[in-house]
PyMOL Python script that loads the backbone (N, CA, C, O; Angstrom):
from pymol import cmd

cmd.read_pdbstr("""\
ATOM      1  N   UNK A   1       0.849  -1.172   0.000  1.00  0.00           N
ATOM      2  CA  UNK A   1       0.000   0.000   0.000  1.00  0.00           C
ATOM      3  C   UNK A   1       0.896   1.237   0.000  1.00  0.00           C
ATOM      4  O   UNK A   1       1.420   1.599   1.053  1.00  0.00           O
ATOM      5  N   UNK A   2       1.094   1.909  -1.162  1.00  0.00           N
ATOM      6  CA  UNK A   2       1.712   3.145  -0.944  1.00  0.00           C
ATOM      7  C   UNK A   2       0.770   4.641  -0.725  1.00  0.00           C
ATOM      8  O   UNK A   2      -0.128   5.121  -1.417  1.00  0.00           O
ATOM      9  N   UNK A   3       1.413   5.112   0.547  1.00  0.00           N
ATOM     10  CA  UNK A   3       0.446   6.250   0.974  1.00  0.00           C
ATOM     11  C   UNK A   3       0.704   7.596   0.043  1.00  0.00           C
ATOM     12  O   UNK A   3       1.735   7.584  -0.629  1.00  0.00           O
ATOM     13  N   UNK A   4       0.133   8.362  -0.016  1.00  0.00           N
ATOM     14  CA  UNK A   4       0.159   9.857  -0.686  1.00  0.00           C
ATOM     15  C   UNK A   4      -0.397  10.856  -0.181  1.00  0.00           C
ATOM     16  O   UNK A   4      -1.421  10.863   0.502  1.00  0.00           O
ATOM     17  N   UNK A   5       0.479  12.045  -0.606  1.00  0.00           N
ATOM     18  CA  UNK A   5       0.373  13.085  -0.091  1.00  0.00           C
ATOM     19  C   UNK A   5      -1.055  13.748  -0.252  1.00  0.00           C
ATOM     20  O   UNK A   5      -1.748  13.257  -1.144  1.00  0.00           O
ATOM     21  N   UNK A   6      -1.580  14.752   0.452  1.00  0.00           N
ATOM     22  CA  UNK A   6      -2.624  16.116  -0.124  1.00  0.00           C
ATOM     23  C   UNK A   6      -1.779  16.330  -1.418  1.00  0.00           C
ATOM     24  O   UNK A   6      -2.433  16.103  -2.436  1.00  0.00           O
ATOM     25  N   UNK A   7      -0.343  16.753  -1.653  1.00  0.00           N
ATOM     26  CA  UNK A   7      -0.036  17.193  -2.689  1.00  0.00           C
ATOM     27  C   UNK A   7      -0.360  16.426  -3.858  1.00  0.00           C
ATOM     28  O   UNK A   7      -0.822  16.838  -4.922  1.00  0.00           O
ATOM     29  N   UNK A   8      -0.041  15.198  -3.504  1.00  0.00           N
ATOM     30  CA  UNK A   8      -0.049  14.237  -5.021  1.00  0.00           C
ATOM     31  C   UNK A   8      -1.578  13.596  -5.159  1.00  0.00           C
ATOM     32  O   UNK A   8      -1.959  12.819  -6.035  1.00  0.00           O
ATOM     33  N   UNK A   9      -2.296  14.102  -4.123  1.00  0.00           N
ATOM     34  CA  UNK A   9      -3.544  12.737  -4.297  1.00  0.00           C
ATOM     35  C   UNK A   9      -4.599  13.260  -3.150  1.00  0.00           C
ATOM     36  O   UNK A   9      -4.449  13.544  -1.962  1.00  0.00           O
ATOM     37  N   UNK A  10      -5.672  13.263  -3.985  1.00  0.00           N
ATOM     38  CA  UNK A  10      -6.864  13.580  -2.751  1.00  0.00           C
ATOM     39  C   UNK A  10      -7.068  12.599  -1.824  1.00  0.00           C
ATOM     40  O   UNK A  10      -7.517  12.764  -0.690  1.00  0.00           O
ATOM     41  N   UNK A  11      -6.590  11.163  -2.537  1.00  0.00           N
ATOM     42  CA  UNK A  11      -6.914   9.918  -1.984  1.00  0.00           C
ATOM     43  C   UNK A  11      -5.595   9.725  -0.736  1.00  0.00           C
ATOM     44  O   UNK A  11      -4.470  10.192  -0.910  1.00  0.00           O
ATOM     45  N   UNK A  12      -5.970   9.023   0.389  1.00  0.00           N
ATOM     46  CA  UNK A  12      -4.918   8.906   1.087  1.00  0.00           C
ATOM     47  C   UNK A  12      -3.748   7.360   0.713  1.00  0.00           C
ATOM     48  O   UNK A  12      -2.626   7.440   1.215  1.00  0.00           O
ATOM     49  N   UNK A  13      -4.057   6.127  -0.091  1.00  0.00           N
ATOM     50  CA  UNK A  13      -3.367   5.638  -0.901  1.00  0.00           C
ATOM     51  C   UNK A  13      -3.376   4.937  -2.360  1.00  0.00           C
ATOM     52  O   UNK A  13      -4.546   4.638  -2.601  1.00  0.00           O
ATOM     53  N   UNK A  14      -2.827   4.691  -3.049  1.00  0.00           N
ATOM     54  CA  UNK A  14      -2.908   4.316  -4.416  1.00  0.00           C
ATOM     55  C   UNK A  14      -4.403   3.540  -4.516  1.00  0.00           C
ATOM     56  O   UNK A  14      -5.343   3.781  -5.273  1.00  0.00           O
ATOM     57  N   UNK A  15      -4.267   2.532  -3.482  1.00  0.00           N
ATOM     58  CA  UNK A  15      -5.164   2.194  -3.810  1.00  0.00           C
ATOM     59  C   UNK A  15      -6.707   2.639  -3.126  1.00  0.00           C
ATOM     60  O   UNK A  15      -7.757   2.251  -3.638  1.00  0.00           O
ATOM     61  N   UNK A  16      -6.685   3.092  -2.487  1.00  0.00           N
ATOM     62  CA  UNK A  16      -8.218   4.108  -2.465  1.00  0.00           C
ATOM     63  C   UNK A  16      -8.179   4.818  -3.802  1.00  0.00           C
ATOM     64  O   UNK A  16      -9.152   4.666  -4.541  1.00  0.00           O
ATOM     65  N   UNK A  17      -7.248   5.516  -4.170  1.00  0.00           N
ATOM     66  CA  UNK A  17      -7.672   6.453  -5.748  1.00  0.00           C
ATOM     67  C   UNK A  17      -7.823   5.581  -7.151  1.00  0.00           C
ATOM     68  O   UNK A  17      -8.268   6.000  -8.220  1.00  0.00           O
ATOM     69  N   UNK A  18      -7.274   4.111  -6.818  1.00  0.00           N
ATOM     70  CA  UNK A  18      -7.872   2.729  -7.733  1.00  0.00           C
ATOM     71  C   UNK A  18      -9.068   2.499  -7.572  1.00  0.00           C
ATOM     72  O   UNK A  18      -9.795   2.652  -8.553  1.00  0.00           O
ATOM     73  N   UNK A  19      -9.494   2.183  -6.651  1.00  0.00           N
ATOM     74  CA  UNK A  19     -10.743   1.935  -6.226  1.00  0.00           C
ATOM     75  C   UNK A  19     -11.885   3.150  -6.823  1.00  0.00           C
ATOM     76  O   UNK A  19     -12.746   2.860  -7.653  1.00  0.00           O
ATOM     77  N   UNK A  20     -11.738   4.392  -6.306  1.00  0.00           N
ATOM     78  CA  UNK A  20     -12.213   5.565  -6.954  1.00  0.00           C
ATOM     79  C   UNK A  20     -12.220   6.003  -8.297  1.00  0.00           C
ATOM     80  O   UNK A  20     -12.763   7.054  -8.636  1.00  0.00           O
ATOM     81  N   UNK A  21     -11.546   5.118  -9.201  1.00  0.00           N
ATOM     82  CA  UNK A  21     -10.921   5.404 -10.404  1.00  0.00           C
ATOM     83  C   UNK A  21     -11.927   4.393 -10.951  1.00  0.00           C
ATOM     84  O   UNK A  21     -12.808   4.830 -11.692  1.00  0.00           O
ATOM     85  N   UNK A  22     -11.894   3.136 -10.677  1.00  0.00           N
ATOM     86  CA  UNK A  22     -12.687   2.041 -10.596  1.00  0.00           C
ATOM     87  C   UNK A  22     -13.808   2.280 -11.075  1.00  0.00           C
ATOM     88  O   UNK A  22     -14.175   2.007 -12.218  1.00  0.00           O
ATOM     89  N   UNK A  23     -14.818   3.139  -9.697  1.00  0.00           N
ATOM     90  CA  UNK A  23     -16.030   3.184  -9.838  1.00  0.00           C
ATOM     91  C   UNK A  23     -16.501   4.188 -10.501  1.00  0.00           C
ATOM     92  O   UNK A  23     -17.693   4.278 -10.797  1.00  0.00           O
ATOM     93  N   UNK A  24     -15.637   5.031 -10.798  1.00  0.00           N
ATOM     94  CA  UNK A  24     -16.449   6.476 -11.498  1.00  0.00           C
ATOM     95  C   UNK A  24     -16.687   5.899 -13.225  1.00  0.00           C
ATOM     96  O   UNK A  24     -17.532   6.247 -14.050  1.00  0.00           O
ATOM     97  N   UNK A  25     -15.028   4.413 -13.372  1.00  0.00           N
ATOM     98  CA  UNK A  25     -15.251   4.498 -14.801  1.00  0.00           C
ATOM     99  C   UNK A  25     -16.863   3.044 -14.808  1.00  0.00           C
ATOM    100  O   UNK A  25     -17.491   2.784 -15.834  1.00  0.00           O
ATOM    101  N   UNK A  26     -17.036   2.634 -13.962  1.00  0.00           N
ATOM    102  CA  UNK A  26     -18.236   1.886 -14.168  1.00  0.00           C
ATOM    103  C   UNK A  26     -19.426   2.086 -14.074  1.00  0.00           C
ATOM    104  O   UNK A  26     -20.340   1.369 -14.480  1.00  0.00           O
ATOM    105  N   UNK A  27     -19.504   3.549 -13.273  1.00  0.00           N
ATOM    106  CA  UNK A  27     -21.257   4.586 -13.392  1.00  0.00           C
ATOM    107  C   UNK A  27     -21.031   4.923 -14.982  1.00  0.00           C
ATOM    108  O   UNK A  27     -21.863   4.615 -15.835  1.00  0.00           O
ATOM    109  N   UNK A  28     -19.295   5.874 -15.385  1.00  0.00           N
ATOM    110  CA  UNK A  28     -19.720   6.194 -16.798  1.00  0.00           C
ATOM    111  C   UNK A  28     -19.953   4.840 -17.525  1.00  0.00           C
ATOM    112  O   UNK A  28     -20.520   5.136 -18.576  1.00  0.00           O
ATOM    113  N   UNK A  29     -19.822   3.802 -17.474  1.00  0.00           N
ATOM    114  CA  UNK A  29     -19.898   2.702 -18.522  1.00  0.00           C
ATOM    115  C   UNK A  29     -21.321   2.289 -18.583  1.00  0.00           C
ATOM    116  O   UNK A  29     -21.751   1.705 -19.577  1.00  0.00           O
ATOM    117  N   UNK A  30     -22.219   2.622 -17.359  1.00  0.00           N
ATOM    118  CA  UNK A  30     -23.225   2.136 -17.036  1.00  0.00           C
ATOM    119  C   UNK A  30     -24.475   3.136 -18.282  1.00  0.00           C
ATOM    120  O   UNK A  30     -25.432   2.902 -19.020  1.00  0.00           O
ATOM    121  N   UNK A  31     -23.497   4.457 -17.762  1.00  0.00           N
ATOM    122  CA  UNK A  31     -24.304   5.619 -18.061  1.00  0.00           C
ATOM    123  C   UNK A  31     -24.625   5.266 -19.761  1.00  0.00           C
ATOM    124  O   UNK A  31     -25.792   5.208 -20.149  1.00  0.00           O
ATOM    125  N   UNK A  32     -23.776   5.102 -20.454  1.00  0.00           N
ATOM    126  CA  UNK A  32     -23.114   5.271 -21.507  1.00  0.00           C
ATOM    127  C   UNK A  32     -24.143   3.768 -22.445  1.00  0.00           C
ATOM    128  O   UNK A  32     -24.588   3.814 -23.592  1.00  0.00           O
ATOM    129  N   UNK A  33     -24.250   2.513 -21.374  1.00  0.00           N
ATOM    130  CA  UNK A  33     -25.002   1.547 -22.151  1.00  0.00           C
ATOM    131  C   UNK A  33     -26.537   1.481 -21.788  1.00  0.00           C
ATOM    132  O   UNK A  33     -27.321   0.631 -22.211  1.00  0.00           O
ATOM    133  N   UNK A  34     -26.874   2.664 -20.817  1.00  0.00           N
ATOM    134  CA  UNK A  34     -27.821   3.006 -20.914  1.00  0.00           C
ATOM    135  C   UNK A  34     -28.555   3.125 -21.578  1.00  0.00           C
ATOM    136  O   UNK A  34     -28.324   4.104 -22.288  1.00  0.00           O
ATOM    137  N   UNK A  35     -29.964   2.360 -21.953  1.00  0.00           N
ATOM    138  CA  UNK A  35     -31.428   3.134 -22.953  1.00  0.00           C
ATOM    139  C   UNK A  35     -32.245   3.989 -22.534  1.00  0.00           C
ATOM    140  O   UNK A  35     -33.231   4.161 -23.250  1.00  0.00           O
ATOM    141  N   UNK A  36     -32.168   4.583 -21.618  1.00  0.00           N
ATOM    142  CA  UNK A  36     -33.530   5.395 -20.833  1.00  0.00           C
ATOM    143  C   UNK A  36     -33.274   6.683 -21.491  1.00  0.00           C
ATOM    144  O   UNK A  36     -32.209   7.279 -21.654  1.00  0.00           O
ATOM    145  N   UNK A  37     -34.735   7.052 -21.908  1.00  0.00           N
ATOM    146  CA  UNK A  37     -34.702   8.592 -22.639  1.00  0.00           C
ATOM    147  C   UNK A  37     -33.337   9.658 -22.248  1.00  0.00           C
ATOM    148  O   UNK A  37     -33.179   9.735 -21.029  1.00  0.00           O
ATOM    149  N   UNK A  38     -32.667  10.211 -22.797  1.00  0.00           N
ATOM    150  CA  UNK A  38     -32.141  11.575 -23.002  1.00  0.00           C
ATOM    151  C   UNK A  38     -32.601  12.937 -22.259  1.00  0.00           C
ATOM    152  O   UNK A  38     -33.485  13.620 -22.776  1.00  0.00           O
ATOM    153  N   UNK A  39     -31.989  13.329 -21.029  1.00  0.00           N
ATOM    154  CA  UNK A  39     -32.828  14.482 -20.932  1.00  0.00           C
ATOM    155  C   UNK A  39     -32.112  15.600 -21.922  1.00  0.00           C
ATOM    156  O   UNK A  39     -30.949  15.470 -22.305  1.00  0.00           O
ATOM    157  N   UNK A  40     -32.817  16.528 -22.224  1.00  0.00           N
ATOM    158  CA  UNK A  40     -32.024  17.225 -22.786  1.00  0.00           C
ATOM    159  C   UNK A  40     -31.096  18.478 -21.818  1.00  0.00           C
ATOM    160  O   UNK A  40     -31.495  18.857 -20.717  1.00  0.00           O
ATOM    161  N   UNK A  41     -30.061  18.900 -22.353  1.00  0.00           N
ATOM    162  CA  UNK A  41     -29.112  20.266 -21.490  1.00  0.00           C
ATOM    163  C   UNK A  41     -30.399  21.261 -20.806  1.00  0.00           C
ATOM    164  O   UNK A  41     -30.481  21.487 -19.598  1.00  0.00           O
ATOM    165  N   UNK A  42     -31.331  21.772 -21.808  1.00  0.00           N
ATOM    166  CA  UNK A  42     -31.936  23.310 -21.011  1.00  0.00           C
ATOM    167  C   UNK A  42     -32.974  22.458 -19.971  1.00  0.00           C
ATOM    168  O   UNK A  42     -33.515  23.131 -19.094  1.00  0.00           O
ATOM    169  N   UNK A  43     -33.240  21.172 -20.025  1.00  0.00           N
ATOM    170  CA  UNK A  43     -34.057  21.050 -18.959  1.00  0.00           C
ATOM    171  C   UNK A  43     -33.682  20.372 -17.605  1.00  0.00           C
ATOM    172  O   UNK A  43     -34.389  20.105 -16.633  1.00  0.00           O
ATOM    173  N   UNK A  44     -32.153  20.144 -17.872  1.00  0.00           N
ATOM    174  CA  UNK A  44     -30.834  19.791 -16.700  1.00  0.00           C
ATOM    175  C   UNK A  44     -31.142  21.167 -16.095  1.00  0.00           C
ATOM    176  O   UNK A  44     -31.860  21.426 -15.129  1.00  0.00           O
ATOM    177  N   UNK A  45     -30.298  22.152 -17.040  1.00  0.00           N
ATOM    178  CA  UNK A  45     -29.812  23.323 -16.740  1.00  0.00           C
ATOM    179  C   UNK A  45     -31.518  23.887 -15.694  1.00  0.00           C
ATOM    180  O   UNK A  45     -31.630  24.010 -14.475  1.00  0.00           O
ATOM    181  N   UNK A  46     -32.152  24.020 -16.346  1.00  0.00           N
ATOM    182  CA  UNK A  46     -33.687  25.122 -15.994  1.00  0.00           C
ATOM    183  C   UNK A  46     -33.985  23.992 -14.316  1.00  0.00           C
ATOM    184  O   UNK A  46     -34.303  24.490 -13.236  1.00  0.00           O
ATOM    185  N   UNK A  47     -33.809  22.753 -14.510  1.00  0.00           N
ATOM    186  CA  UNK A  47     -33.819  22.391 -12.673  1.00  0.00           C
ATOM    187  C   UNK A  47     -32.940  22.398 -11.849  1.00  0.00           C
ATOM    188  O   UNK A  47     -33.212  22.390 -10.648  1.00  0.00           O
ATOM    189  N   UNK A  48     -31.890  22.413 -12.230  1.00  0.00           N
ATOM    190  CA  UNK A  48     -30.640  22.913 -11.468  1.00  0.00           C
ATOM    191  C   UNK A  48     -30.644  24.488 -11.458  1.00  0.00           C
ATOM    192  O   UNK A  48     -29.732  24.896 -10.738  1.00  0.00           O
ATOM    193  N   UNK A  49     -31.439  25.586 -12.075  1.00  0.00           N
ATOM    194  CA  UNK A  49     -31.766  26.659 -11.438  1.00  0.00           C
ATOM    195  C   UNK A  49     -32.546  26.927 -10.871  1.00  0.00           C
ATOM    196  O   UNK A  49     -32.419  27.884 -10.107  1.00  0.00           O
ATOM    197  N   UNK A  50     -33.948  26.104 -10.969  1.00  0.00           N
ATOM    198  CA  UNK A  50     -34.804  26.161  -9.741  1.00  0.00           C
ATOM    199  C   UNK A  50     -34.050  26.008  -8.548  1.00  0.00           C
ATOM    200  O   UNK A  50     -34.068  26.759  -7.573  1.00  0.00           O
ATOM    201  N   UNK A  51     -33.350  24.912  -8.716  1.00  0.00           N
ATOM    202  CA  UNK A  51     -33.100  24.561  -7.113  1.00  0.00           C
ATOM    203  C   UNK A  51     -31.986  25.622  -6.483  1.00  0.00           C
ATOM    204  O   UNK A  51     -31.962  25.634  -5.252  1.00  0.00           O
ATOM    205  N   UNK A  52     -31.349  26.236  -6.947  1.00  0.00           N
ATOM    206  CA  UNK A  52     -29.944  27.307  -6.575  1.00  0.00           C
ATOM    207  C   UNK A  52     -31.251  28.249  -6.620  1.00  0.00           C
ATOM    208  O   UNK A  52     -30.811  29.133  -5.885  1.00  0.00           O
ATOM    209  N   UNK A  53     -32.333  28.617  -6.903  1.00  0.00           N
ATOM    210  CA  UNK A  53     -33.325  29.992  -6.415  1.00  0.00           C
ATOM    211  C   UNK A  53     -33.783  29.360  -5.230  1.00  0.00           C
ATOM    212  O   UNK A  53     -33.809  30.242  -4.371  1.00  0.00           O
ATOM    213  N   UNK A  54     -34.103  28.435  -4.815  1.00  0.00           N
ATOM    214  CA  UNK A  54     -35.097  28.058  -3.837  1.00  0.00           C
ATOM    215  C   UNK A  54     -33.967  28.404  -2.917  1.00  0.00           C
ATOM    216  O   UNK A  54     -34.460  28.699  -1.828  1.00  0.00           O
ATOM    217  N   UNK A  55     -32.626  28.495  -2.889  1.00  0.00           N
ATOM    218  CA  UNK A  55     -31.857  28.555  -1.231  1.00  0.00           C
ATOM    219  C   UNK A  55     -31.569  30.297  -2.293  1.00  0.00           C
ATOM    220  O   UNK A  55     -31.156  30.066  -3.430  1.00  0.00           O
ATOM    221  N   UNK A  56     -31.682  31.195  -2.099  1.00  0.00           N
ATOM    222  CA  UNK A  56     -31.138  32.112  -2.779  1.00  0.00           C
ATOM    223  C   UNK A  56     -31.785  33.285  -1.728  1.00  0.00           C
ATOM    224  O   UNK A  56     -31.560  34.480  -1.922  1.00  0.00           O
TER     225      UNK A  56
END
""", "prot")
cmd.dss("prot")
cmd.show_as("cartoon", "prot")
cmd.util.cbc("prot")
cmd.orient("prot")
């Protein structure tokens, strides 16, 4: 197990940032063989500004 710095690594060793590396690429793989409708960008975007007004 080699440990790492704040400088070199958010992760505290190689392998926690393997592991993390791991899973982000198997949500995108998931994402990616996904069939479920498309949302489109302005209707991401238009509820992610509702919600930043509601604490505003």
């Amino acid at each position: 197990m080699t440990k790492l710095t704040p400088i070199e690594s958010e992760f505290a060793t190689t392998e926690d940032a393997e592991a993390h590396d791991a899973w982000v690429r198997a949500k995108v793989e998931r994402a990616l063989a996904s069939t479920k409708p498309r949302i489109p960008h302005d209707a991401v975007m238009a509820k992610a500004k509702a919600v930043l007004d509601k604490y505003k």
